[in-house]
MDTraj code that builds the backbone (N, CA, C; nanometers):
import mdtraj as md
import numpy as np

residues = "UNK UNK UNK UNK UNK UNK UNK UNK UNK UNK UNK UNK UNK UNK UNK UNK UNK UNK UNK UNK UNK UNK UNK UNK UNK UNK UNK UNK UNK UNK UNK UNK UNK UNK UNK UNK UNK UNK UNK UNK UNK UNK UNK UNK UNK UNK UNK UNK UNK UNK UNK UNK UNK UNK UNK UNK UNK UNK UNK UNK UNK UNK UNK UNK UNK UNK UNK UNK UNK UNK UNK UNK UNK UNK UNK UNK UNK UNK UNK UNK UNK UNK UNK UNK UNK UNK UNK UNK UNK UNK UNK UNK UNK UNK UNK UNK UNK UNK UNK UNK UNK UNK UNK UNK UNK UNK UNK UNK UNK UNK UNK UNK UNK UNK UNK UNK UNK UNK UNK UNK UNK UNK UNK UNK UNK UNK UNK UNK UNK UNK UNK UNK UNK UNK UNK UNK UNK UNK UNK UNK UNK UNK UNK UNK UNK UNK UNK UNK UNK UNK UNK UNK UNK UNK UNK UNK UNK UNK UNK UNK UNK UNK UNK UNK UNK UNK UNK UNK UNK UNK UNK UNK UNK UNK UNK".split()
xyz = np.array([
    [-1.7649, -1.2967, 0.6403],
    [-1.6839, -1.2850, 0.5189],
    [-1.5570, -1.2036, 0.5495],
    [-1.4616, -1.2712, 0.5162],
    [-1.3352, -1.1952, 0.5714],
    [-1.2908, -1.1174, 0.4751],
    [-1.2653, -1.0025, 0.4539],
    [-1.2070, -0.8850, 0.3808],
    [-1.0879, -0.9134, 0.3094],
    [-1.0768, -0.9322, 0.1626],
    [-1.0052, -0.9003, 0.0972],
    [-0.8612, -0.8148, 0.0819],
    [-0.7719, -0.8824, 0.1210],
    [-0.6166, -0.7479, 0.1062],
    [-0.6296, -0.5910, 0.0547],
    [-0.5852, -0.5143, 0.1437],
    [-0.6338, -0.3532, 0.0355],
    [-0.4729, -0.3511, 0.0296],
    [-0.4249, -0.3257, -0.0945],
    [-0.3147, -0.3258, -0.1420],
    [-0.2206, -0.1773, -0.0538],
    [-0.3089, -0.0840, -0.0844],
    [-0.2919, 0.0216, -0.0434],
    [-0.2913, 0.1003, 0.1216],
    [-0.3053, 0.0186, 0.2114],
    [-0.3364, -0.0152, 0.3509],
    [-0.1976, -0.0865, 0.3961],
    [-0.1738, -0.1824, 0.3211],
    [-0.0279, -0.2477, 0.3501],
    [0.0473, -0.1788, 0.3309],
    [0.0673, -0.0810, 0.1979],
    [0.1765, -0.0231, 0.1792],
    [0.1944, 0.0915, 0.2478],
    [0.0599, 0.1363, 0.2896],
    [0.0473, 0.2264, 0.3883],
    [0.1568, 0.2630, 0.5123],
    [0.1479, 0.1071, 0.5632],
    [0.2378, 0.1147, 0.6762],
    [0.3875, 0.0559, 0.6827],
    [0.4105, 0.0790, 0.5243],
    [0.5569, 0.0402, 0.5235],
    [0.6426, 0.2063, 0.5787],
    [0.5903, 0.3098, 0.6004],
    [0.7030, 0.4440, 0.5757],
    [0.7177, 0.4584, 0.4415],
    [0.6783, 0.4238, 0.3704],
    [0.7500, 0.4510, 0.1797],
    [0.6955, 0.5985, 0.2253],
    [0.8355, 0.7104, 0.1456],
    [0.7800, 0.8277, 0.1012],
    [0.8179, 0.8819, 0.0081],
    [0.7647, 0.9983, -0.0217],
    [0.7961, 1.0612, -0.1299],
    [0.9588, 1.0848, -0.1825],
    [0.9393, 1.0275, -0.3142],
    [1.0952, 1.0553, -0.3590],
    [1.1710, 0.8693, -0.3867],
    [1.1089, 0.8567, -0.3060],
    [1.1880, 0.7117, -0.3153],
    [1.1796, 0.5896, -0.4260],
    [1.2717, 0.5299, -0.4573],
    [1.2617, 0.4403, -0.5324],
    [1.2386, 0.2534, -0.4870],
    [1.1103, 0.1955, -0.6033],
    [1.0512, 0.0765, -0.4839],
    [1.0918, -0.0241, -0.6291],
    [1.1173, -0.1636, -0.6114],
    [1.0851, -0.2323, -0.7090],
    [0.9531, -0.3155, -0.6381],
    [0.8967, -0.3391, -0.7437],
    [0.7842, -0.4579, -0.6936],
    [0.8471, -0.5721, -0.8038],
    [0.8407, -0.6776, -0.7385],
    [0.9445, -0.7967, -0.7931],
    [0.8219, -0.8720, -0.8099],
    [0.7721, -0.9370, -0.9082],
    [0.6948, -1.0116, -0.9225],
    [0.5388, -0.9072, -0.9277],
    [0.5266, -0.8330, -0.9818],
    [0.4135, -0.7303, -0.9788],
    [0.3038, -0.7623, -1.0519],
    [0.2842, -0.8764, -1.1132],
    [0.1764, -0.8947, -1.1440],
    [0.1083, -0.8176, -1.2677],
    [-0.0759, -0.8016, -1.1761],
    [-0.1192, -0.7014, -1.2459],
    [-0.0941, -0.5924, -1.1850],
    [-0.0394, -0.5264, -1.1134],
    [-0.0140, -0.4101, -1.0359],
    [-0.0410, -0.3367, -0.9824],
    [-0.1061, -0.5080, -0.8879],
    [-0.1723, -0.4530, -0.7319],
    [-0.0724, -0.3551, -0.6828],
    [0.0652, -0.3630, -0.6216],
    [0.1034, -0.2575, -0.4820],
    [0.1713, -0.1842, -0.5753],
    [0.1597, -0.2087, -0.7050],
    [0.2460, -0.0722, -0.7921],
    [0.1844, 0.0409, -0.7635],
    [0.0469, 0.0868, -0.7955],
    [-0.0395, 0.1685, -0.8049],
    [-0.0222, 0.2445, -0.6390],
    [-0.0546, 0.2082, -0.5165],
    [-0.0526, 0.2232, -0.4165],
    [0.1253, 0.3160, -0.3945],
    [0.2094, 0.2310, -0.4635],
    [0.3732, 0.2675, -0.4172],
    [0.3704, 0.3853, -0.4946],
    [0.3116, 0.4062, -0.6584],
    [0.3730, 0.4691, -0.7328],
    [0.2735, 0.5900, -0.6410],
    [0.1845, 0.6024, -0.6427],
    [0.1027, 0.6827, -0.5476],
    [0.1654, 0.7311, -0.4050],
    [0.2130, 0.6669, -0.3645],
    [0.3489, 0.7261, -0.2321],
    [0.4533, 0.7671, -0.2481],
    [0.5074, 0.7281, -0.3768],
    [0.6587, 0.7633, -0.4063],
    [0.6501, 0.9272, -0.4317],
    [0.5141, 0.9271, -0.5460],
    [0.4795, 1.0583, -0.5667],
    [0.6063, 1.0893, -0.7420],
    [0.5340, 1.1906, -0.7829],
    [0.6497, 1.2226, -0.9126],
    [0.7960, 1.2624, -0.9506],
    [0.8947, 1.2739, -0.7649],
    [0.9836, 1.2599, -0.7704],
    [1.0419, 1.1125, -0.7244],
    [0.9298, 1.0297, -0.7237],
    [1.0177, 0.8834, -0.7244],
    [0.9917, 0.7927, -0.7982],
    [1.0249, 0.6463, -0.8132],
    [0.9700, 0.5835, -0.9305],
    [0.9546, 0.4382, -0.8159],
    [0.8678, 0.3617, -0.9533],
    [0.8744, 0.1737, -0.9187],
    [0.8903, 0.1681, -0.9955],
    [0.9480, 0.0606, -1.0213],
    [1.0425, -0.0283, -1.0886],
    [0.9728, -0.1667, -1.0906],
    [0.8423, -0.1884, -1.1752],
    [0.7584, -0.2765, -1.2009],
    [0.8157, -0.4006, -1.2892],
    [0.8401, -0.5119, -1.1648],
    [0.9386, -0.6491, -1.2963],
    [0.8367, -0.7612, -1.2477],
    [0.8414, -0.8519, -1.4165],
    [0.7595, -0.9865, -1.4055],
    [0.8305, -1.0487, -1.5310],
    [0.8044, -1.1642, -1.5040],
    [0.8257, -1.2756, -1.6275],
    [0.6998, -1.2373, -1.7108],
    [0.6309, -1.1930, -1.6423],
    [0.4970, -1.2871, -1.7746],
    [0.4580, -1.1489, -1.8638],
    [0.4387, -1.1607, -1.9817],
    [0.3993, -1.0259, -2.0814],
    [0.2665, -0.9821, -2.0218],
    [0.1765, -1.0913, -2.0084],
    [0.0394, -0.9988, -2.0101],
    [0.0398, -0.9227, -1.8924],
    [0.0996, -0.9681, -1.8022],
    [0.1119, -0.9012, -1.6152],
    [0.1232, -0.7853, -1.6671],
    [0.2455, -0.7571, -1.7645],
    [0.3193, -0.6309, -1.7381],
    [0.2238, -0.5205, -1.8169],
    [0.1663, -0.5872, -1.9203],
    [0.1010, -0.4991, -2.0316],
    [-0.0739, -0.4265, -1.9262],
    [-0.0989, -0.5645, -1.8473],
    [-0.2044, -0.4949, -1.7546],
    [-0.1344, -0.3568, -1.6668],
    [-0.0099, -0.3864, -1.6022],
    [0.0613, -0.3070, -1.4915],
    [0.0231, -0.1491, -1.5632],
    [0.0936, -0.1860, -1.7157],
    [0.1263, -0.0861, -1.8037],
    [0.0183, 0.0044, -1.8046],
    [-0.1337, -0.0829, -1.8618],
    [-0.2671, -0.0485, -1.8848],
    [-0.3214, 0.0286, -1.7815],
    [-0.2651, -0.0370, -1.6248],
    [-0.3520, 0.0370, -1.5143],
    [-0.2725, 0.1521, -1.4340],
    [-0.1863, 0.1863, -1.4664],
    [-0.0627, 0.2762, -1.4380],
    [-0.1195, 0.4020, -1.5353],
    [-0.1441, 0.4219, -1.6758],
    [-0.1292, 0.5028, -1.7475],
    [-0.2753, 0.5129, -1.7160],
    [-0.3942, 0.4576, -1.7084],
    [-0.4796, 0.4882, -1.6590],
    [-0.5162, 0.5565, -1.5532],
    [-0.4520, 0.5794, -1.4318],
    [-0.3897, 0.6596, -1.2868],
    [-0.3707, 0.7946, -1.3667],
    [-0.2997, 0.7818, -1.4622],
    [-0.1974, 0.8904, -1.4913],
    [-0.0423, 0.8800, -1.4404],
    [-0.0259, 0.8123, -1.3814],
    [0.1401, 0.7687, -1.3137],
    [0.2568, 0.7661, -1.4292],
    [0.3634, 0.8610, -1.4248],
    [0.4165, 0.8636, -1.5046],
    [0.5420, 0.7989, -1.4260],
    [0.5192, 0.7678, -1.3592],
    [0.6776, 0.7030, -1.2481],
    [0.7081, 0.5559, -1.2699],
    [0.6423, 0.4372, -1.3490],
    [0.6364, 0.3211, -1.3216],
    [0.7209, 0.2980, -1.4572],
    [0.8555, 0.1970, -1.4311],
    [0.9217, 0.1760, -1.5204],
    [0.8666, 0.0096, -1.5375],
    [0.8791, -0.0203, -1.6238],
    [0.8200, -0.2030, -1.6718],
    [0.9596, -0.2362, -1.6748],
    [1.0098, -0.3754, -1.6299],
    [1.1049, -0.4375, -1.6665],
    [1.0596, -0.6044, -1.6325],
    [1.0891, -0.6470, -1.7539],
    [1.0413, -0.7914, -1.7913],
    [1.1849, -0.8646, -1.7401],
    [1.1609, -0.9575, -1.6608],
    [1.2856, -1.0469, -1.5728],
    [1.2001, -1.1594, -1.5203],
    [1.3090, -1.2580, -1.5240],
    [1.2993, -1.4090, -1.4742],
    [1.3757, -1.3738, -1.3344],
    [1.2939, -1.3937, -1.2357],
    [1.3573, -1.3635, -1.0854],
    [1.3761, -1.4621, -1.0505],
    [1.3579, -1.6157, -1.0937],
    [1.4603, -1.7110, -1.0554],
    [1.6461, -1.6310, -1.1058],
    [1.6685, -1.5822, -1.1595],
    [1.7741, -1.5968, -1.2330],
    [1.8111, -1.4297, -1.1883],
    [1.9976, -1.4321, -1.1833],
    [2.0329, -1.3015, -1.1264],
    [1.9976, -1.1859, -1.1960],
    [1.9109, -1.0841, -1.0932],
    [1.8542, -0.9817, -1.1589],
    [1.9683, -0.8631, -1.1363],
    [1.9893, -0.8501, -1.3097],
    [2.0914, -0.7266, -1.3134],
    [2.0456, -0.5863, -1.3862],
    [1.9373, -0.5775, -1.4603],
    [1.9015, -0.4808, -1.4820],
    [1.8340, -0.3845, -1.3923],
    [1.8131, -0.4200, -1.2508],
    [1.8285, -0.3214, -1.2086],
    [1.9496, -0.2884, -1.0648],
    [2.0315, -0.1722, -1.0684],
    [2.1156, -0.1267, -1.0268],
    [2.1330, -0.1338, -0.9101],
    [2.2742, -0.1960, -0.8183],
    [2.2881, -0.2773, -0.6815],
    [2.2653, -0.1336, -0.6383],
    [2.2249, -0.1874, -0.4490],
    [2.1446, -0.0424, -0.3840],
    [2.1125, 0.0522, -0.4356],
    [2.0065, 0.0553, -0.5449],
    [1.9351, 0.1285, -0.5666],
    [1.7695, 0.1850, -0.5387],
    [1.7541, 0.1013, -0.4959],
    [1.6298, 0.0714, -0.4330],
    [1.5706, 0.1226, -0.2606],
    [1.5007, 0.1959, -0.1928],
    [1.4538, 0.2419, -0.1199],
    [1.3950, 0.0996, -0.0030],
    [1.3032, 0.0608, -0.1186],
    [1.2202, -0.0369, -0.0699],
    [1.1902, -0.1349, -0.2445],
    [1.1828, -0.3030, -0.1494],
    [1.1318, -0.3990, -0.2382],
    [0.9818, -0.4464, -0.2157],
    [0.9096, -0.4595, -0.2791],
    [0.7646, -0.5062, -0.2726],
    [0.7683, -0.6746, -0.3068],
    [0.7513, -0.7755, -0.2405],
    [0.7531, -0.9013, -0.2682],
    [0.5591, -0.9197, -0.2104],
    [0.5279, -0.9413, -0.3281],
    [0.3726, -0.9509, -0.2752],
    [0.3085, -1.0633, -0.3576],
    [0.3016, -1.2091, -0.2730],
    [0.2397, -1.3365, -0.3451],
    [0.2946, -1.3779, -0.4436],
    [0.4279, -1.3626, -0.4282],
    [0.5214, -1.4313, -0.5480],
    [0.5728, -1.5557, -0.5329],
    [0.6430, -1.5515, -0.3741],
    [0.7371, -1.6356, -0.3417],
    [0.6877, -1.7565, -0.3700],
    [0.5683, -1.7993, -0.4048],
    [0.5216, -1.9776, -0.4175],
    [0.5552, -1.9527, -0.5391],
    [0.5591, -1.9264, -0.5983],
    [0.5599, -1.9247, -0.7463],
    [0.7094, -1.9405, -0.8491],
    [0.8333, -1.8827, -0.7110],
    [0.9482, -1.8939, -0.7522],
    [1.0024, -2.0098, -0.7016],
    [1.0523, -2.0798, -0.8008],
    [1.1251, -2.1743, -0.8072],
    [1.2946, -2.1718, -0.7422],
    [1.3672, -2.1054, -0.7595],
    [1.4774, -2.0386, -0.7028],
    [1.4484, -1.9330, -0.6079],
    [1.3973, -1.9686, -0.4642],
    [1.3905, -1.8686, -0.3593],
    [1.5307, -1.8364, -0.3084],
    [1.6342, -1.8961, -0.3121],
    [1.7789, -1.8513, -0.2682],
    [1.8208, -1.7561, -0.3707],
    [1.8168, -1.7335, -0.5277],
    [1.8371, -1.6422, -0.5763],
    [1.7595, -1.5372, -0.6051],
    [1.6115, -1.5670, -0.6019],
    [1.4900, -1.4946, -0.5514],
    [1.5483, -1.3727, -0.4010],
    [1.6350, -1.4236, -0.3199],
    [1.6132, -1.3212, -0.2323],
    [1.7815, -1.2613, -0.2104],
    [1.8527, -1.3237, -0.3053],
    [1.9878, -1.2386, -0.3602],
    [1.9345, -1.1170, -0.4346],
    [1.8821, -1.1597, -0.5310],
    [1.7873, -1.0497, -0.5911],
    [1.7788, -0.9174, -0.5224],
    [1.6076, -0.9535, -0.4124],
    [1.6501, -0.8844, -0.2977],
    [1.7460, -0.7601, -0.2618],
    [1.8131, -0.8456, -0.2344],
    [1.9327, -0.7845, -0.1233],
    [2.0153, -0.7055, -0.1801],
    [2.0457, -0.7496, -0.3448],
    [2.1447, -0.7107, -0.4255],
    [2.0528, -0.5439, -0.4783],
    [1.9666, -0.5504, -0.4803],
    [1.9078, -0.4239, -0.5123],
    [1.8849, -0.3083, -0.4033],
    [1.8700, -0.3644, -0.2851],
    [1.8323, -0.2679, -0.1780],
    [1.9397, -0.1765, -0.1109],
    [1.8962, -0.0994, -0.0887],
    [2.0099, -0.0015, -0.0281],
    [2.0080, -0.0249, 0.1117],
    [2.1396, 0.0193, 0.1663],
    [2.1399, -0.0277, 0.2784],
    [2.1665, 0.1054, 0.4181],
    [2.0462, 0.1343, 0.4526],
    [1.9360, 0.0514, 0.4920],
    [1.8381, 0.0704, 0.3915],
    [1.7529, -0.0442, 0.3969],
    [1.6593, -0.0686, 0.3035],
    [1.5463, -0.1772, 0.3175],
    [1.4383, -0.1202, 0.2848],
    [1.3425, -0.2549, 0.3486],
    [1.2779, -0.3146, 0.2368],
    [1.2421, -0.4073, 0.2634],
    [1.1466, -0.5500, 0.1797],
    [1.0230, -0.5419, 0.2505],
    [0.9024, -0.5340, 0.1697],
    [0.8010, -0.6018, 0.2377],
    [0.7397, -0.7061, 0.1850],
    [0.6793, -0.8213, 0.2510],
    [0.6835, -0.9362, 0.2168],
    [0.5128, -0.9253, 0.2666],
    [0.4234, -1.0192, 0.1490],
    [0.3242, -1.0136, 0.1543],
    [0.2863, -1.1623, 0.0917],
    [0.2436, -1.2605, 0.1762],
    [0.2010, -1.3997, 0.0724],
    [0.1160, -1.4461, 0.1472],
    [0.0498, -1.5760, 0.1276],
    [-0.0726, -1.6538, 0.1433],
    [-0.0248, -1.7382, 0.2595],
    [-0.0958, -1.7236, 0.3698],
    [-0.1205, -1.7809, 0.4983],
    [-0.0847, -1.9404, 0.4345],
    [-0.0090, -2.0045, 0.5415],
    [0.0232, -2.1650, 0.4846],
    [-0.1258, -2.2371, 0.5890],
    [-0.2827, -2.2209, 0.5692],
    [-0.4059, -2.2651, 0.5875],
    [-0.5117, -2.2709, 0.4790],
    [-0.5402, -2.3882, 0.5201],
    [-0.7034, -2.3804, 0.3592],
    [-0.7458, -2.2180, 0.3568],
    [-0.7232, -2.1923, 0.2238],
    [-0.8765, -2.0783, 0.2020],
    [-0.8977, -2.1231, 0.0763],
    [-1.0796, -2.0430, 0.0683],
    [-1.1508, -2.0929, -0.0788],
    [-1.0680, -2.0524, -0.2224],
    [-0.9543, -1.9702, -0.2105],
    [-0.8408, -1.9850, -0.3241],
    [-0.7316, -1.9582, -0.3001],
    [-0.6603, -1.9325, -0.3960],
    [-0.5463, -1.8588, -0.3652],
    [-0.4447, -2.0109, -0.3945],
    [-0.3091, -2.0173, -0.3882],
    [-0.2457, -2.1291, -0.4685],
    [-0.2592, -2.2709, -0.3529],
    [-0.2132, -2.4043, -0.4344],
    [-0.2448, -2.5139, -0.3383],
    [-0.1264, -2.5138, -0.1841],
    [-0.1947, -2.5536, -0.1122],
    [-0.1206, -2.5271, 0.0574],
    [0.0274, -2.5584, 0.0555],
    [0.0096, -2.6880, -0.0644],
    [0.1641, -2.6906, -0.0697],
    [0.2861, -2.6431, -0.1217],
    [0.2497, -2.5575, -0.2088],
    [0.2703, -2.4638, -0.2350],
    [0.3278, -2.3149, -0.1614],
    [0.2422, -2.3093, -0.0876],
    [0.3125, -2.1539, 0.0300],
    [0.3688, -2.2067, 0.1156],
    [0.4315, -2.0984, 0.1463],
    [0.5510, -2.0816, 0.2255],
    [0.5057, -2.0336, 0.3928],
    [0.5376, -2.0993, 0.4657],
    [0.5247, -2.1122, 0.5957],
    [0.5719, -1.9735, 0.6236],
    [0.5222, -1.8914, 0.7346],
    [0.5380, -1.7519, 0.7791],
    [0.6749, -1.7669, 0.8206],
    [0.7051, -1.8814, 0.9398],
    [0.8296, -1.8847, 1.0112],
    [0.9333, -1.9350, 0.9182],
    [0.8795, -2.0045, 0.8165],
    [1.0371, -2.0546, 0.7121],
    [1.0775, -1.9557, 0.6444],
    [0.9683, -1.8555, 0.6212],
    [1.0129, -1.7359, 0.5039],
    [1.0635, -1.6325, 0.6075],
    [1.0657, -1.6043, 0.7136],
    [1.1509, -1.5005, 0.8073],
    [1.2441, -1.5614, 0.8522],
    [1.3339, -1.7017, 0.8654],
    [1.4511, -1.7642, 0.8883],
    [1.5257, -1.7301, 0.7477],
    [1.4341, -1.7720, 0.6312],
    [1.5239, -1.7371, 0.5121],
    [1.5498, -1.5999, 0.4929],
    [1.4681, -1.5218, 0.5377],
    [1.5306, -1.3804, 0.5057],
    [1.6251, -1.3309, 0.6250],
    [1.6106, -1.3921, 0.7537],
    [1.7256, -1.3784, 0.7718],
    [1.8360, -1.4504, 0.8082],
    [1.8398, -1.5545, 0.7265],
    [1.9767, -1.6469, 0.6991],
    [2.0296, -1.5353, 0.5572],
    [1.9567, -1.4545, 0.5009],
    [2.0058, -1.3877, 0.4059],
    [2.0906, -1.2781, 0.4157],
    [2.0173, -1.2267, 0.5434],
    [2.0457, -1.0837, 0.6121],
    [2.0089, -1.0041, 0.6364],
    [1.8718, -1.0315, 0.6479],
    [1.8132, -0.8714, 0.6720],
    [1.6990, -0.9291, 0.7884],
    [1.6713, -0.7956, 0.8340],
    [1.6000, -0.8069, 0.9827],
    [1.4947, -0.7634, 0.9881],
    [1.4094, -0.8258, 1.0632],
    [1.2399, -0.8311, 1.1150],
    [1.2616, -0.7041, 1.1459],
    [1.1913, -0.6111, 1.1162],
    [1.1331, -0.4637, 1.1386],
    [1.0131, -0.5050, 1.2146],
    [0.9216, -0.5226, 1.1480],
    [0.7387, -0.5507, 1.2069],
    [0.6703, -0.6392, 1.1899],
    [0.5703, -0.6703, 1.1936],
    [0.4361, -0.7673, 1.0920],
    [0.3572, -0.6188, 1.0747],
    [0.2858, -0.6703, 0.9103],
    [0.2244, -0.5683, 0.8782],
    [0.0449, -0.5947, 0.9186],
    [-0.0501, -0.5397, 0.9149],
    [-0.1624, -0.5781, 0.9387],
    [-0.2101, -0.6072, 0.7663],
    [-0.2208, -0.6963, 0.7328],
    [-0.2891, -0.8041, 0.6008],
    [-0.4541, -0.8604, 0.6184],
    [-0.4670, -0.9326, 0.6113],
    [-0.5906, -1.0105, 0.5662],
    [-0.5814, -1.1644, 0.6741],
    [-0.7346, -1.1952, 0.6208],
    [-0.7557, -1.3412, 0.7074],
    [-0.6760, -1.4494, 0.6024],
    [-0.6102, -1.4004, 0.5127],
    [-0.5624, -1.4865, 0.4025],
    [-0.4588, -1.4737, 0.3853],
    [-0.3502, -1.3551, 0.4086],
    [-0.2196, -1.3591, 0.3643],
    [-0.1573, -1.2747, 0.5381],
    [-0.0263, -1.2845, 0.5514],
    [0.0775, -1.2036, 0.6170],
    [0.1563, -1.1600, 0.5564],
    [0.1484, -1.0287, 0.6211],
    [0.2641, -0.8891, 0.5721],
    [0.3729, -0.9565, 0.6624],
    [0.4620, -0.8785, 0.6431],
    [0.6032, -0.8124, 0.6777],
    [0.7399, -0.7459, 0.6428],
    [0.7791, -0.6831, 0.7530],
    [0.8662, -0.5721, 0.6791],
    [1.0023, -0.5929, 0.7291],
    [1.0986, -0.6381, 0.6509],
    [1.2235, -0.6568, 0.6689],
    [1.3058, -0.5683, 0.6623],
    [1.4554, -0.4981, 0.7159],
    [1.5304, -0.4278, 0.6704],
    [1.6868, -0.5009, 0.6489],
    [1.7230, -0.4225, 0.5597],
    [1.8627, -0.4270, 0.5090],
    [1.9942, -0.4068, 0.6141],
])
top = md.Topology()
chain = top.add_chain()
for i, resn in enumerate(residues, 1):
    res = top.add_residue(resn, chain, resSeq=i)
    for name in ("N", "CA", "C"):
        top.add_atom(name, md.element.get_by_symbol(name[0]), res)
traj = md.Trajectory(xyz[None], top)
């Protein structure tokens, strides 16, 4: 039985530290929020954005449950240019199992770029392009090597691979 992603293990080995500011773009229920807002510590924040209400209201639910007073909610369509939050402002971006899901990956990773400071890293976390018993249909994900040409036909550069799961690959890009 192959082990499950520990949210907190990945983010582990990004360097995030204290003080810093992370967005998680597509955050879901707020898997790597919890883990980031937990590294950033109470002089830094995340910057928790999703389209969908209930994602955010769970993020909300399991954040204040922590006690984390650092996690800002911001509701955004990341196909579409994200301006509410502020160009290089950002430390680090959390992209974790989104990218199948966005329809606009070229403005999906303007997004990105437009938020990060420079230097500044992305970590990228999605579903192995191989059968597993879930997770979205194959055709659907994004090939390891197409999604590191696009990020850097974008501009930013292979730092590492992160250590992930028998199901998804990390990696850590910089600005």
């Amino acid at each position: 039985m192959t082990k499950f992603i520990n949210p907190a293990a990945v983010v582990a080995q990004t360097g995030l530290m204290q003080g810093q500011v992370v967005a998680d773009l597509g955050c879901g229920n707020g898997f790597y929020v919890l883990p980031a807002a937990q590294m950033v510590g109470p002089t830094g924040s995340v910057i928790a954005v999703d389209v969908m209400e209930q994602k955010l209201a769970a993020t909300v639910s399991i954040t204040s449950q922590f006690g984390y007073k650092n996690v800002r909610i911001l509701r955004a369509d990341l196909s579409k240019p994200l301006l509410d939050i502020e160009a290089n402002s950002c430390d680090m971006v959390i992209v974790g199992n989104i990218l199948h899901e966005i329809s606009q990956t070229e403005q999906f990773i303007k997004n990105i770029y437009r938020v990060l400071k420079s230097p500044g890293r992305v970590m990228v976390v999605e579903w192995k392009k191989t059968a597993t018993p879930f997770g979205p249909p194959l055709n659907k994900r994004i090939d390891q090597e197409k999604l590191e040409v696009l990020l850097m036909q974008a501009g930013f550069r292979k730092e590492k691979e992160l250590q992930a799961d028998g199901y998804h690959y990390a990696m850590l890009f910089e600005k």
